[in-house]
HTML snippet that shows the backbone in 3Dmol.js (N, CA, C, O; Angstrom):
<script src="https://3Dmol.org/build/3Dmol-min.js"></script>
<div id="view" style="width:600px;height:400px;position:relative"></div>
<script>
const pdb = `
ATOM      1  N   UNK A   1       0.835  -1.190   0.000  1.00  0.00           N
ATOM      2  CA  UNK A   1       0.000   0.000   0.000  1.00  0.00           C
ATOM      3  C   UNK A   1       0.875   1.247   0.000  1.00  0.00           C
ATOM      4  O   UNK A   1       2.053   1.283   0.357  1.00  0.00           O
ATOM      5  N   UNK A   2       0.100   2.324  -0.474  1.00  0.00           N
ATOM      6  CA  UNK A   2       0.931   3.588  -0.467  1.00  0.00           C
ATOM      7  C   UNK A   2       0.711   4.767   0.479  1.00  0.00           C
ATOM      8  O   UNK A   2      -0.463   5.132   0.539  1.00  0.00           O
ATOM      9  N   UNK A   3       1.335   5.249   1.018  1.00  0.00           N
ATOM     10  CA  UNK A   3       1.419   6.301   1.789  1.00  0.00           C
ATOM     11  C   UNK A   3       0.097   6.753   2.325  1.00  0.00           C
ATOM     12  O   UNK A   3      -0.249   6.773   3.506  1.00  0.00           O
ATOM     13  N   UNK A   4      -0.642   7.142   1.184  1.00  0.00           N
ATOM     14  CA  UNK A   4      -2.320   7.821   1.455  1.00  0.00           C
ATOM     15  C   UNK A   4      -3.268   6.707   1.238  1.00  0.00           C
ATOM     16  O   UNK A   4      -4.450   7.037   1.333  1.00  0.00           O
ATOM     17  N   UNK A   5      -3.032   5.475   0.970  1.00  0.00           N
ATOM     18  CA  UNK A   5      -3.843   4.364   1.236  1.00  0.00           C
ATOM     19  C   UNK A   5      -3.809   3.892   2.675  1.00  0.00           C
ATOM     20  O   UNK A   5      -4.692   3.609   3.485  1.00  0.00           O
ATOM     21  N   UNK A   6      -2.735   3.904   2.706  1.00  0.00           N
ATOM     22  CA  UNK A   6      -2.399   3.558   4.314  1.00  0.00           C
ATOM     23  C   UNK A   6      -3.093   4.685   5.413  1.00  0.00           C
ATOM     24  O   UNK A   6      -3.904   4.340   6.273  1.00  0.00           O
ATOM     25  N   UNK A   7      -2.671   5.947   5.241  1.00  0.00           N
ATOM     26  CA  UNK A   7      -3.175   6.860   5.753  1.00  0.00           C
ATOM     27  C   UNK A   7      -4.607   6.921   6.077  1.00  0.00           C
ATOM     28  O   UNK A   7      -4.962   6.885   7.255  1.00  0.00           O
ATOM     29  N   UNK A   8      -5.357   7.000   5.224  1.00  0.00           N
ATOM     30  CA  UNK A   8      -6.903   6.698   4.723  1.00  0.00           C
ATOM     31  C   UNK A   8      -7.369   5.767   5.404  1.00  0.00           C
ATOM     32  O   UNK A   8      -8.418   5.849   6.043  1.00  0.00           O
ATOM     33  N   UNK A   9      -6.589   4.707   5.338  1.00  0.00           N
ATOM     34  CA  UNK A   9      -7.153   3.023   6.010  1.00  0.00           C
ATOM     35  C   UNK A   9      -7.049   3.747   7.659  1.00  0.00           C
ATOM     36  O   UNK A   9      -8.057   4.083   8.282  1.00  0.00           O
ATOM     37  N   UNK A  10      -6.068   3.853   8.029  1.00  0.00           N
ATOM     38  CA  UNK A  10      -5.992   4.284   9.283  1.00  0.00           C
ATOM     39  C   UNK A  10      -6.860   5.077   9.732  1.00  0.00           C
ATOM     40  O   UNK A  10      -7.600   4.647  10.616  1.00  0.00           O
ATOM     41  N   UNK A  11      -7.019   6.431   9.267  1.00  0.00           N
ATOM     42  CA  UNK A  11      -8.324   7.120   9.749  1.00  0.00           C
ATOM     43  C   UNK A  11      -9.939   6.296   9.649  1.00  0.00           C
ATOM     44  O   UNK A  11     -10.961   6.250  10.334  1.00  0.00           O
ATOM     45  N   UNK A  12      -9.471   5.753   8.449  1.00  0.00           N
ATOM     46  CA  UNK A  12     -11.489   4.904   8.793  1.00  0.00           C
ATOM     47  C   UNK A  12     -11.027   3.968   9.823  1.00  0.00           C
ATOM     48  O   UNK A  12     -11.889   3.945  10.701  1.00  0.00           O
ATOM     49  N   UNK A  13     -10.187   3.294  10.070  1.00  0.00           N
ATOM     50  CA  UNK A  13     -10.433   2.704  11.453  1.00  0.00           C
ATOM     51  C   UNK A  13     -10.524   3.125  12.532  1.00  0.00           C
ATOM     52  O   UNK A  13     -11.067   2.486  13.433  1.00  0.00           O
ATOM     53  N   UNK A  14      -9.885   4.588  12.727  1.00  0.00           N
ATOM     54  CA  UNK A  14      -9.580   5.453  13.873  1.00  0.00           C
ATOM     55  C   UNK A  14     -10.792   5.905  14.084  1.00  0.00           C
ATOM     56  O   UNK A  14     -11.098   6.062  15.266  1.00  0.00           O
ATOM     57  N   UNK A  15     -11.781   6.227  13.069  1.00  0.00           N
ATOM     58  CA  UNK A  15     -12.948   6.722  13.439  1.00  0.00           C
ATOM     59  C   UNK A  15     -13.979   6.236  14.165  1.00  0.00           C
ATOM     60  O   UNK A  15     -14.530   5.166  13.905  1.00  0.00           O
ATOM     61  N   UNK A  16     -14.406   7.261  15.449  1.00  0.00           N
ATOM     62  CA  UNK A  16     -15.418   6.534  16.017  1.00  0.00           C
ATOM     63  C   UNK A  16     -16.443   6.967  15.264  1.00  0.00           C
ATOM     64  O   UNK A  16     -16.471   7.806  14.364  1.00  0.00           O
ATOM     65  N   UNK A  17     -17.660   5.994  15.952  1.00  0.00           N
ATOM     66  CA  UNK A  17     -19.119   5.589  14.874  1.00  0.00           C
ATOM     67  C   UNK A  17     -19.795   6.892  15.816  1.00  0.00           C
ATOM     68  O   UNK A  17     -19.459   7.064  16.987  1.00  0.00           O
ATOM     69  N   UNK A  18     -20.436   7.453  15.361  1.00  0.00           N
ATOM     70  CA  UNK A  18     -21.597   8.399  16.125  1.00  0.00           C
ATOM     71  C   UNK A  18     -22.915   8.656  15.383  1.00  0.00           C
ATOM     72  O   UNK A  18     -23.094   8.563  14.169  1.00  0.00           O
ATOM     73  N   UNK A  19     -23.784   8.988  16.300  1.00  0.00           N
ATOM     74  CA  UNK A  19     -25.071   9.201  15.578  1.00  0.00           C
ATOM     75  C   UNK A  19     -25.274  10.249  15.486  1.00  0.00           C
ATOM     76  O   UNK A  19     -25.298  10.977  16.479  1.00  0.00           O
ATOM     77  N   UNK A  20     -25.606  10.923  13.618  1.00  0.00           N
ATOM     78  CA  UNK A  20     -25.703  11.856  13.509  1.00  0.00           C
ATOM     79  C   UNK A  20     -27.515  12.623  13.153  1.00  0.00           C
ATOM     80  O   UNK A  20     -28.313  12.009  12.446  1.00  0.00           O
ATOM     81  N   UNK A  21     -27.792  13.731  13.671  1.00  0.00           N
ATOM     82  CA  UNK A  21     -29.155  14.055  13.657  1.00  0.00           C
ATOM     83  C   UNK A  21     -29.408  15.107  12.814  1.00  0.00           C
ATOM     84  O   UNK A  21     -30.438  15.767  12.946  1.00  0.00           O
ATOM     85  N   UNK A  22     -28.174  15.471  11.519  1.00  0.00           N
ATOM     86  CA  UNK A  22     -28.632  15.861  10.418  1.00  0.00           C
ATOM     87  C   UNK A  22     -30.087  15.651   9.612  1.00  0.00           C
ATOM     88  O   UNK A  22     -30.991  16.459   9.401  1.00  0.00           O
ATOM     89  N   UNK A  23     -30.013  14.905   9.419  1.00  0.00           N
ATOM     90  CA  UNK A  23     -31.512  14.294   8.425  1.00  0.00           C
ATOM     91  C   UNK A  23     -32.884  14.339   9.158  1.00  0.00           C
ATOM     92  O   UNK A  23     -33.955  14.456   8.562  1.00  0.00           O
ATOM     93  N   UNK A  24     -32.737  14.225  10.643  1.00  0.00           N
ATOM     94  CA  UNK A  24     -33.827  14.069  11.586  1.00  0.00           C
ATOM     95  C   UNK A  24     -34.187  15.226  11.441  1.00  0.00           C
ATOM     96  O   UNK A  24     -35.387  15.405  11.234  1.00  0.00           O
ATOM     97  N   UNK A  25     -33.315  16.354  11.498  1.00  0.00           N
ATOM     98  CA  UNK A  25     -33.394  17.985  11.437  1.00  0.00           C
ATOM     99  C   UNK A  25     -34.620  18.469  10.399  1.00  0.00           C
ATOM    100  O   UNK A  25     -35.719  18.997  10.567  1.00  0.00           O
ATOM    101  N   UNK A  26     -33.747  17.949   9.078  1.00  0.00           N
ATOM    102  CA  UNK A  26     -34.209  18.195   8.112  1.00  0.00           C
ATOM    103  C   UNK A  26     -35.466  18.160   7.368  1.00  0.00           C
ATOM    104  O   UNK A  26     -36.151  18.924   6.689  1.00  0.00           O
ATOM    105  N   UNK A  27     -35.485  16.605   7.901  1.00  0.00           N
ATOM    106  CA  UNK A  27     -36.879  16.045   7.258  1.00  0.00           C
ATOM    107  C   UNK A  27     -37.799  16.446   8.309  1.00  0.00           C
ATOM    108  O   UNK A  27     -38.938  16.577   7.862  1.00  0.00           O
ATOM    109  N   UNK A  28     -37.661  16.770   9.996  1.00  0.00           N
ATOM    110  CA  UNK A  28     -38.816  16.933  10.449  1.00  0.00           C
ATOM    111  C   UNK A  28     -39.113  18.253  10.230  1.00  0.00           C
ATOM    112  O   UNK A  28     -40.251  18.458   9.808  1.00  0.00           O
ATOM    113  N   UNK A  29     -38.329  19.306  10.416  1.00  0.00           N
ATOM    114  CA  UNK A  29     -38.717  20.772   9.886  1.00  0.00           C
ATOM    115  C   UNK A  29     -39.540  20.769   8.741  1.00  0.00           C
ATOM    116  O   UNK A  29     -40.516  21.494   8.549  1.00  0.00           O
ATOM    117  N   UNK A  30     -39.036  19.820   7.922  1.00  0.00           N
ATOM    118  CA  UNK A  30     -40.187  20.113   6.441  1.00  0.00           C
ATOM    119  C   UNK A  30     -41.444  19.208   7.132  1.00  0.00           C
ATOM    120  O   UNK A  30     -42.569  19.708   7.131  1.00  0.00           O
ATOM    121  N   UNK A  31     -41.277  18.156   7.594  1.00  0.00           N
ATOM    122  CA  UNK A  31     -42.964  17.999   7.785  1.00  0.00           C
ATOM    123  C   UNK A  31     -43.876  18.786   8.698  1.00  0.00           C
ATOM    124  O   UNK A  31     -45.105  18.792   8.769  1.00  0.00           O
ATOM    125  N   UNK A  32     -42.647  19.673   9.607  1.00  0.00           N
ATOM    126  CA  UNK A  32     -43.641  20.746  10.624  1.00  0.00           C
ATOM    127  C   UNK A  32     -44.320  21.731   9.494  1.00  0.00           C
ATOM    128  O   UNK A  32     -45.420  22.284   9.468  1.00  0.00           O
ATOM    129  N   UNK A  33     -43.351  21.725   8.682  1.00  0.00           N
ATOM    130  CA  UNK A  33     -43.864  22.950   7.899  1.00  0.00           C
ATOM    131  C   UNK A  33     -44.851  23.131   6.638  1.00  0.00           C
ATOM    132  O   UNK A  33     -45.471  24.110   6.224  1.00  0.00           O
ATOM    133  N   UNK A  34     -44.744  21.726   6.168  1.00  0.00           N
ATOM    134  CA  UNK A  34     -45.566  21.483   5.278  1.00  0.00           C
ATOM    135  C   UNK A  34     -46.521  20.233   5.641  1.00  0.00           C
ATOM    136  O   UNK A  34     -47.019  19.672   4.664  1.00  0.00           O
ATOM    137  N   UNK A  35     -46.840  19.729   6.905  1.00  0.00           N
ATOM    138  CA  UNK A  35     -47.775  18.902   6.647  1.00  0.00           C
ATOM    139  C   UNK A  35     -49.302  19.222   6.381  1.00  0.00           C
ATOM    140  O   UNK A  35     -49.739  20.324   6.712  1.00  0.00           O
ATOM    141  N   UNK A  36     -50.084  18.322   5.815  1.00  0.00           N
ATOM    142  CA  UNK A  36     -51.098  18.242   5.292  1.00  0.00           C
ATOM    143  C   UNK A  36     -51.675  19.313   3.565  1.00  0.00           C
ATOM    144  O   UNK A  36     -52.756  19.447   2.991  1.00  0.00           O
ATOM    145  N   UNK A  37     -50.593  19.719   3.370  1.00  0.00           N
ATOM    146  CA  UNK A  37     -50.025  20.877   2.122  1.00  0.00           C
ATOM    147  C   UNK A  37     -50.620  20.120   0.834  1.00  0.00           C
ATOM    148  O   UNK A  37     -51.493  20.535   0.072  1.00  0.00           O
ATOM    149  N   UNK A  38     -49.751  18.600   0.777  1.00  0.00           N
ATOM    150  CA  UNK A  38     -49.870  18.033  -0.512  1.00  0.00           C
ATOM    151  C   UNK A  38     -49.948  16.354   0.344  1.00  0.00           C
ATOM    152  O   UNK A  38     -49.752  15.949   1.490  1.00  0.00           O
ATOM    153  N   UNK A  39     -50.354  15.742  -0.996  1.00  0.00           N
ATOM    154  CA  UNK A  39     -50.358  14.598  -0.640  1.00  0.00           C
ATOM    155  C   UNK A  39     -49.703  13.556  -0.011  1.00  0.00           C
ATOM    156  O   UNK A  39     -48.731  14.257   0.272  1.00  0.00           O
ATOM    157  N   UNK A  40     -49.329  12.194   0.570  1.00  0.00           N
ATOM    158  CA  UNK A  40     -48.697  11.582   1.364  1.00  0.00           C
ATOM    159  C   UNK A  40     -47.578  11.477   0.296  1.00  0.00           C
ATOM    160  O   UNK A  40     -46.569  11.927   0.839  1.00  0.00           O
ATOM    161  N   UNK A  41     -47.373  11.207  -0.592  1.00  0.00           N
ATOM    162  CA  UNK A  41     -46.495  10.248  -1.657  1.00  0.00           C
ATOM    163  C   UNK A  41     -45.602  11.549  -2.582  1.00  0.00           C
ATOM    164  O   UNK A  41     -44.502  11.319  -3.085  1.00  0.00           O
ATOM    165  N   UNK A  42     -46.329  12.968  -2.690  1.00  0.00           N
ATOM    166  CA  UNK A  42     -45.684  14.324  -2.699  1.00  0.00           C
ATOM    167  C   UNK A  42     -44.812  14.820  -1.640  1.00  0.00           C
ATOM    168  O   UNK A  42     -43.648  15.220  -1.663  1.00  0.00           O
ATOM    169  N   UNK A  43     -45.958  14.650  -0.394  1.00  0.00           N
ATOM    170  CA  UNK A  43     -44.718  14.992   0.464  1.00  0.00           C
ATOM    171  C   UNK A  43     -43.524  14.567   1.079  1.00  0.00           C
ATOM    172  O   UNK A  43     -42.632  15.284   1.531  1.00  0.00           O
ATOM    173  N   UNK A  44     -43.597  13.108   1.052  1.00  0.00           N
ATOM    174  CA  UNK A  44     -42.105  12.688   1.187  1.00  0.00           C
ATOM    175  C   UNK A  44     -41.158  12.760  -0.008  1.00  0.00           C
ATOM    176  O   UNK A  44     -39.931  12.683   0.049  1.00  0.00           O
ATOM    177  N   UNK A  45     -41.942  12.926  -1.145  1.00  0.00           N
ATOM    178  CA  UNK A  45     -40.683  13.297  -2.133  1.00  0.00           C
ATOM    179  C   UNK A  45     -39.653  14.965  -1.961  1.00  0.00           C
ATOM    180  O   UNK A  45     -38.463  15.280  -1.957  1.00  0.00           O
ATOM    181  N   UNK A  46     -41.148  15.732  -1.826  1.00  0.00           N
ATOM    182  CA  UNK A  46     -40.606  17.326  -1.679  1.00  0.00           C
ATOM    183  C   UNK A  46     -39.367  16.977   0.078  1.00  0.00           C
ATOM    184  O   UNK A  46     -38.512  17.721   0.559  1.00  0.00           O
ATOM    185  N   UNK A  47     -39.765  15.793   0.478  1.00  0.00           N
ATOM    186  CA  UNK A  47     -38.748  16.028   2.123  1.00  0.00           C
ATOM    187  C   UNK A  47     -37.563  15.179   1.653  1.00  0.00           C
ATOM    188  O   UNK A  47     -36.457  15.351   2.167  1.00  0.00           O
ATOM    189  N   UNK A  48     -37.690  14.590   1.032  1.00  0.00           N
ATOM    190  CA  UNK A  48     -36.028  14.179   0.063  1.00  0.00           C
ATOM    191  C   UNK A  48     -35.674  14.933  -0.687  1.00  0.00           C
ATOM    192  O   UNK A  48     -34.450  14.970  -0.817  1.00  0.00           O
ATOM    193  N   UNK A  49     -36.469  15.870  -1.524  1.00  0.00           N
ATOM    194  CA  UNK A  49     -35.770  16.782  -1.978  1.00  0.00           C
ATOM    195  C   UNK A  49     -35.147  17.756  -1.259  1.00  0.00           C
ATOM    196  O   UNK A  49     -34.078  18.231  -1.643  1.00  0.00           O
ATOM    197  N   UNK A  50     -35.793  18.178  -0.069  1.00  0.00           N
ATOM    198  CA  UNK A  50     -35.180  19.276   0.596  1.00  0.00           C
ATOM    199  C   UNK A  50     -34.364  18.835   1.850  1.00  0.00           C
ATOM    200  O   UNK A  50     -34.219  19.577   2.821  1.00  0.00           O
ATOM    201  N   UNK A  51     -33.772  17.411   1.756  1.00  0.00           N
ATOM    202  CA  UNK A  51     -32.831  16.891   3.081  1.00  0.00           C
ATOM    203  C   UNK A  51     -31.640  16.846   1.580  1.00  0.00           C
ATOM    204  O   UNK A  51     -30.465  16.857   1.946  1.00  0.00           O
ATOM    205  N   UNK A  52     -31.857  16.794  -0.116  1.00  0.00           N
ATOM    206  CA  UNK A  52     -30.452  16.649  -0.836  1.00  0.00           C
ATOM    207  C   UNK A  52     -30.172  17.807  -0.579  1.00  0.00           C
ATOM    208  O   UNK A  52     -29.090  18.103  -0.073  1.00  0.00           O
ATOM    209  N   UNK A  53     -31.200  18.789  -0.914  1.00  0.00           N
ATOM    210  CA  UNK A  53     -30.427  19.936  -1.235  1.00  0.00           C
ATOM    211  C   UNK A  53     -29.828  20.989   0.228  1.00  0.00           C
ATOM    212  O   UNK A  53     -29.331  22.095   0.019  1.00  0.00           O
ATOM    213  N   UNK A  54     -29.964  20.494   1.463  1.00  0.00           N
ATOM    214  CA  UNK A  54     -29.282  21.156   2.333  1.00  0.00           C
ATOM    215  C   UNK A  54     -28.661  20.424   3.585  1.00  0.00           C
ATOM    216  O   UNK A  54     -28.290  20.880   4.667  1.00  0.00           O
ATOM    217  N   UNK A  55     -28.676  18.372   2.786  1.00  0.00           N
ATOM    218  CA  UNK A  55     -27.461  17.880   3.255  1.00  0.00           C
ATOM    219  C   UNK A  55     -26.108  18.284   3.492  1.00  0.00           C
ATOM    220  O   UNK A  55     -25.765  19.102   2.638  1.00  0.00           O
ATOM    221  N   UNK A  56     -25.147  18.012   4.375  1.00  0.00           N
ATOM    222  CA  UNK A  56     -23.599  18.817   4.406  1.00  0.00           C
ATOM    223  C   UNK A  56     -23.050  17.580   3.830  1.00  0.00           C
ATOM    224  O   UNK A  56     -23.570  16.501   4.113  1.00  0.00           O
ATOM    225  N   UNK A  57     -21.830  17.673   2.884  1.00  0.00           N
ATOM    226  CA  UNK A  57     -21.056  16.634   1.880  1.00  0.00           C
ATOM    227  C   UNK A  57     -20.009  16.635   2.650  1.00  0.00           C
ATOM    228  O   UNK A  57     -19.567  17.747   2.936  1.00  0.00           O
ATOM    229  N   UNK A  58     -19.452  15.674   3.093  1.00  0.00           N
ATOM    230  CA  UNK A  58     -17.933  15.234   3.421  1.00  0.00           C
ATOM    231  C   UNK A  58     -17.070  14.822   2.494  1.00  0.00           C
ATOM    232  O   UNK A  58     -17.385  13.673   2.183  1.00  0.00           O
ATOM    233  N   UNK A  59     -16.333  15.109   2.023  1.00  0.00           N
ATOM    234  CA  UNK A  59     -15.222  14.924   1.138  1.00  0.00           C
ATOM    235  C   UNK A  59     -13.315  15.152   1.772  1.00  0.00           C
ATOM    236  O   UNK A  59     -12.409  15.953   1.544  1.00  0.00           O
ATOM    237  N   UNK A  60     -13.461  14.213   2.429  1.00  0.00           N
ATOM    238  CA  UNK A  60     -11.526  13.933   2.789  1.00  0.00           C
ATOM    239  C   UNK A  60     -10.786  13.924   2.054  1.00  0.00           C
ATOM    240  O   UNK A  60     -10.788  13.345   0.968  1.00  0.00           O
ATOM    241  N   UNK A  61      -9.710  14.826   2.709  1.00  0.00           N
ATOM    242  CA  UNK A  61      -8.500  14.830   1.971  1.00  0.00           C
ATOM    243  C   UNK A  61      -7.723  13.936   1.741  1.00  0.00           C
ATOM    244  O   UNK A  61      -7.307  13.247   2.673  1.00  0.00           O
ATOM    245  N   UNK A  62      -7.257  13.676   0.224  1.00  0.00           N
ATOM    246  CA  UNK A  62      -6.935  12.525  -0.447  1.00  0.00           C
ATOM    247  C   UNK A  62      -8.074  11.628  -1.193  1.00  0.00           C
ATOM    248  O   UNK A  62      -7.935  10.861  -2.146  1.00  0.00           O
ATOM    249  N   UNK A  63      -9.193  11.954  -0.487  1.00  0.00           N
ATOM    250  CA  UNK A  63     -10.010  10.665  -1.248  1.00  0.00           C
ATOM    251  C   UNK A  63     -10.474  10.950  -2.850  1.00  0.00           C
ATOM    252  O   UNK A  63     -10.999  11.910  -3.414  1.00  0.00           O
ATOM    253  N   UNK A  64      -9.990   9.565  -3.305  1.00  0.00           N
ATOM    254  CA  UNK A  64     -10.614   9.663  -4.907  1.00  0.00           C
ATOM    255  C   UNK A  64     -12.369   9.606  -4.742  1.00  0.00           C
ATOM    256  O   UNK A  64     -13.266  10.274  -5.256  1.00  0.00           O
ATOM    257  N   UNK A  65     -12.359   8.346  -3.664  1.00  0.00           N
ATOM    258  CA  UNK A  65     -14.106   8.525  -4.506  1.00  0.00           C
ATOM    259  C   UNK A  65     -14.629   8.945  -2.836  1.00  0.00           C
ATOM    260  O   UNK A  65     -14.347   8.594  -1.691  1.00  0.00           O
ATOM    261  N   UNK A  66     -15.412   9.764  -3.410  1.00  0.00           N
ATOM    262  CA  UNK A  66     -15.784  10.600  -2.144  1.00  0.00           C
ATOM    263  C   UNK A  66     -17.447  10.042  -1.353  1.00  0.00           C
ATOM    264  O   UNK A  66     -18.228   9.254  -1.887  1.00  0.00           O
ATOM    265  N   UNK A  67     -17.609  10.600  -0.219  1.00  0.00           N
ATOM    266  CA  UNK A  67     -19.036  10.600   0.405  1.00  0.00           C
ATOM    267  C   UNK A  67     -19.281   9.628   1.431  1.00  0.00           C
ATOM    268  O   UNK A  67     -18.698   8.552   1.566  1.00  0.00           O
ATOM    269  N   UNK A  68     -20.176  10.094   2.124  1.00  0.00           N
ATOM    270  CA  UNK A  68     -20.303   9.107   3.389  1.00  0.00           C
ATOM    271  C   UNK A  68     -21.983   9.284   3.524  1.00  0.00           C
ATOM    272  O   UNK A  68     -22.741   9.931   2.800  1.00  0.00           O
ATOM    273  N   UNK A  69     -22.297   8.422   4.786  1.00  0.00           N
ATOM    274  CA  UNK A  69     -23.772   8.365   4.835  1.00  0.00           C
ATOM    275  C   UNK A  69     -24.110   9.948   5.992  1.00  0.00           C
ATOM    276  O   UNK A  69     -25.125  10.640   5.910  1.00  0.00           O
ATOM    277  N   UNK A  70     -23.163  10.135   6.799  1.00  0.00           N
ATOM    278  CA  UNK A  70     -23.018  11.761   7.394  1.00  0.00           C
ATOM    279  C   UNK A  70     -22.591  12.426   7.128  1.00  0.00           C
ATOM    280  O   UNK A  70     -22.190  12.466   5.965  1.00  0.00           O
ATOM    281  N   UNK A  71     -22.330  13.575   8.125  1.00  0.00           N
ATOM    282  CA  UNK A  71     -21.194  14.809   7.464  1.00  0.00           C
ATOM    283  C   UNK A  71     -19.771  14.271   7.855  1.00  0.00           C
ATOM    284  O   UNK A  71     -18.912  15.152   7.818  1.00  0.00           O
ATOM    285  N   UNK A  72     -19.283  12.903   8.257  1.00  0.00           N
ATOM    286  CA  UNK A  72     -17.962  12.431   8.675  1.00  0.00           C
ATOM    287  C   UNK A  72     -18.167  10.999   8.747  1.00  0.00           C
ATOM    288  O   UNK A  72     -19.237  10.447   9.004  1.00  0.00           O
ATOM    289  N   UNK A  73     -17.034  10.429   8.495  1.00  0.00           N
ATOM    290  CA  UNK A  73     -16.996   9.258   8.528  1.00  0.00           C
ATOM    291  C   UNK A  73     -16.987   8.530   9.584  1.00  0.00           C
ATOM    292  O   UNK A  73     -16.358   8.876  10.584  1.00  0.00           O
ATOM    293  N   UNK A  74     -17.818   7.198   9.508  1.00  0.00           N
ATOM    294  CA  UNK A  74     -18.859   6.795  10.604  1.00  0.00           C
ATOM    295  C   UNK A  74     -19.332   7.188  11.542  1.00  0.00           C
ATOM    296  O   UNK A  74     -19.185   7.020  12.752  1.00  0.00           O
ATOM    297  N   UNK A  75     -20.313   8.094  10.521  1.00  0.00           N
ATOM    298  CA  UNK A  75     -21.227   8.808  10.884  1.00  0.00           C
ATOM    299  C   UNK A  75     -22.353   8.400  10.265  1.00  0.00           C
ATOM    300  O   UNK A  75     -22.381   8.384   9.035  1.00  0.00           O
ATOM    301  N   UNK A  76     -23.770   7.895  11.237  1.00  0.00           N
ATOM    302  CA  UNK A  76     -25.214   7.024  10.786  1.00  0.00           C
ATOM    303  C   UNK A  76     -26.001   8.006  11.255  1.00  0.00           C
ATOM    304  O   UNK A  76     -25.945   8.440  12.405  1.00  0.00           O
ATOM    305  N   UNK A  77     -26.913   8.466  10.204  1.00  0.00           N
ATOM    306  CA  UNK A  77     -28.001   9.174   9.996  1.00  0.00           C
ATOM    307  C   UNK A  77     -28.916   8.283  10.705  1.00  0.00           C
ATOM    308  O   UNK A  77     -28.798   7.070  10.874  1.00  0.00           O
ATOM    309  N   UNK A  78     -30.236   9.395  11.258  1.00  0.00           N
ATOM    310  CA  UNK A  78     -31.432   8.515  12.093  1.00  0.00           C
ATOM    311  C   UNK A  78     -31.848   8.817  10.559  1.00  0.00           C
ATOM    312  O   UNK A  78     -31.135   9.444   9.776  1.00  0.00           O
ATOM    313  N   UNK A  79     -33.202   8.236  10.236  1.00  0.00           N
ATOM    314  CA  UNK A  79     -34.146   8.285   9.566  1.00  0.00           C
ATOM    315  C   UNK A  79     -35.524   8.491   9.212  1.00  0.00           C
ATOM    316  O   UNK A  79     -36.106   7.929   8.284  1.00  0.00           O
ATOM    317  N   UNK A  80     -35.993   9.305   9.982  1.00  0.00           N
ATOM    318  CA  UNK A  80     -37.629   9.701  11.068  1.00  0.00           C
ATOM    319  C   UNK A  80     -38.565   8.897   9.538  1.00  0.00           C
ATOM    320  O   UNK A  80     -39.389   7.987   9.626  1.00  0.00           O
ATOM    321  N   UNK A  81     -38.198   9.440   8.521  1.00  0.00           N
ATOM    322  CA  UNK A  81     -39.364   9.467   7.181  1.00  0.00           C
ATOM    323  C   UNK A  81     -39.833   7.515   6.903  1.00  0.00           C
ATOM    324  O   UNK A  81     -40.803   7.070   6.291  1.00  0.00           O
ATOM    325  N   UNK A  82     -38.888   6.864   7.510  1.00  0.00           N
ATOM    326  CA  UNK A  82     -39.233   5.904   7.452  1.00  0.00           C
ATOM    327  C   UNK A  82     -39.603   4.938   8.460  1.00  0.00           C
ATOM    328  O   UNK A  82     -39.162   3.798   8.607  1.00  0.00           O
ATOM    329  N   UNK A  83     -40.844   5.814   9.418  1.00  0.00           N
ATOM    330  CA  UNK A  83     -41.209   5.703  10.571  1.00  0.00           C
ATOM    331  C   UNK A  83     -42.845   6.088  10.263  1.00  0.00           C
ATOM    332  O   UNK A  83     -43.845   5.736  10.889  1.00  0.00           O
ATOM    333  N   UNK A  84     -42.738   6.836   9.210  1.00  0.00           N
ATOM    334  CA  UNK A  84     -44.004   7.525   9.407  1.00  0.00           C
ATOM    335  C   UNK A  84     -45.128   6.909   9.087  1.00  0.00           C
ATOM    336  O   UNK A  84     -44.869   6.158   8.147  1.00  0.00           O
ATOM    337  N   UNK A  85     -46.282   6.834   9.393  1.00  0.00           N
ATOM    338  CA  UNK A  85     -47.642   6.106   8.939  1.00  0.00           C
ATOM    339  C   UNK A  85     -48.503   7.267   8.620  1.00  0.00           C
ATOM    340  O   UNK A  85     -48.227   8.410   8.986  1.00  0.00           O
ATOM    341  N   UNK A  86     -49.527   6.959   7.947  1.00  0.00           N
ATOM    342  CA  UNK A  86     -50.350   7.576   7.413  1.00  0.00           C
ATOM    343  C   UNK A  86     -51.610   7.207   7.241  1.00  0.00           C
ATOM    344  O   UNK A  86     -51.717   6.046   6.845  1.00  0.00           O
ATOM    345  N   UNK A  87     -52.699   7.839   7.413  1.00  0.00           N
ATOM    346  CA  UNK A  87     -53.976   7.323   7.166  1.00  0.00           C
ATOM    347  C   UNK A  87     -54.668   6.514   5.466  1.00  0.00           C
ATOM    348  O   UNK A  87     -55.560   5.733   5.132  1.00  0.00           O
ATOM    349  N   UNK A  88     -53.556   7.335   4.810  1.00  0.00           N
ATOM    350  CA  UNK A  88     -53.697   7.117   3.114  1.00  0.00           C
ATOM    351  C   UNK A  88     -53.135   6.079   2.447  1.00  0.00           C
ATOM    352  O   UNK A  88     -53.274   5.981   1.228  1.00  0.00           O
TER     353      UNK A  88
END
`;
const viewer = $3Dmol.createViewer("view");
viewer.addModel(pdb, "pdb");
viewer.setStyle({}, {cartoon: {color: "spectrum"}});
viewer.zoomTo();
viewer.render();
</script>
């Protein structure tokens, strides 16, 4: 291995796992704000649209292929939207 492979490997192991409450943020603000607006199957699309567009991107230095499921590596998003029930 090379220098920044090695490097790289080391930090994802070094990393601790934490739970991050980005997305919980996100998606529940939009359903405070828009529930009952549009339909069940609209509004979870418009709340994925608006958790891409003001997700935070992690991108480490050195990495070719980039992204994680948080804003840092092992880092696990809750997921509220796939909790939700509906009368419809």
């Amino acid at each position: 291995m090379n220098e920044r492979i090695e490097r790289l490997r080391a930090e994802s192991f070094e990393a601790e796992v934490s739970l991050d409450h980005e997305r919980a943020e996100i998606v529940t603000d939009f359903y405070r704000e828009n529930f009952g607006k549009y339909s069940v199957p609209v509004t979870r699309a418009l709340a994925f649209r608006e958790f891409c567009e003001k997700k935070s991107i992690y991108i480490g230095r050195d990495e070719l292929v980039v992204g994680e499921r948080g804003p840092f590596p092992k880092s696990v998003s809750t997921y509220p939207e796939l909790n939700c029930h509906s009368a419809e």
